[in-house]
C-alpha positions in Angstrom: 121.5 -1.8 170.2 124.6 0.2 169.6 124.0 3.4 166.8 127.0 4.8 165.1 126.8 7.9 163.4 127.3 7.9 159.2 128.7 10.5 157.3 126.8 11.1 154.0 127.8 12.9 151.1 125.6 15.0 148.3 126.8 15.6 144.9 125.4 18.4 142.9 126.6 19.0 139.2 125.5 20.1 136.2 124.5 17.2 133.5 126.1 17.7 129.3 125.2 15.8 126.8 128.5 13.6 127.2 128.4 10.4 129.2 131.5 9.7 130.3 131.9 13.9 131.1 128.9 13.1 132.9 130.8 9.9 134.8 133.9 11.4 135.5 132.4 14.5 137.0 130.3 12.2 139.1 133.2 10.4 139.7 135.5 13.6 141.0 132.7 14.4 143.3 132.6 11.0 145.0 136.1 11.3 145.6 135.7 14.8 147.1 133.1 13.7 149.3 134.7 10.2 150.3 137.9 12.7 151.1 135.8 14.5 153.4 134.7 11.7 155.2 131.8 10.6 153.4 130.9 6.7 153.9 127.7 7.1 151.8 127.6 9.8 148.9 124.2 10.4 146.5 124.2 11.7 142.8 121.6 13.1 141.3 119.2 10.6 140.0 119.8 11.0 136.1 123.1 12.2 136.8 124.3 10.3 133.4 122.1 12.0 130.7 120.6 15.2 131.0 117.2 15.4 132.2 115.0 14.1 129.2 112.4 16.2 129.8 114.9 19.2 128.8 116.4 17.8 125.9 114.9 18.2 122.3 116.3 14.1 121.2 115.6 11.3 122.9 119.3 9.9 122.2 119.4 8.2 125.6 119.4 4.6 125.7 118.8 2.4 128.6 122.0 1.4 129.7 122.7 -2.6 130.6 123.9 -3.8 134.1 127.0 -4.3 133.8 127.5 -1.0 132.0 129.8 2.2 131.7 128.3 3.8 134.7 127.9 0.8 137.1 131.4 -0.1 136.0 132.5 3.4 136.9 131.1 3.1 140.0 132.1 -0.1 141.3 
């Protein structure tokens, strides 16, 4: 079995309440990371939305797949 070594890549940003702020940050830090070398990169898990928990409305909606953000992404 031959191994290979991976490069991974770890986002961290701070969420607003704006969606596609939200994407394109995501998105600038992806590129950073893949500039670097990355082959795999992680954002946070609710990178999209704020953390419900934190935020007073519930205005998040489930998102369908095909969306904005897996559009972004892809």
């Amino acid at each position: 079995m031959v191994s290979r070594r991976v490069r991974i890549g770890i986002v961290q940003m701070k969420m607003s309440d704006e969606l596609d702020e939200n994407i394109q940050t995501a998105l600038a830090g992806v590129e950073e990371a893949s500039r670097k070398g990355a082959e795999i990169v992680c954002l946070p898990e609710l990178f999209a939305w704020k953390y419900f928990p934190t935020t007073r409305s519930s205005r998040q909606t489930p998102e369908t797949i095909p969306g904005r953000v897996s559009g972004a992404l892809s």
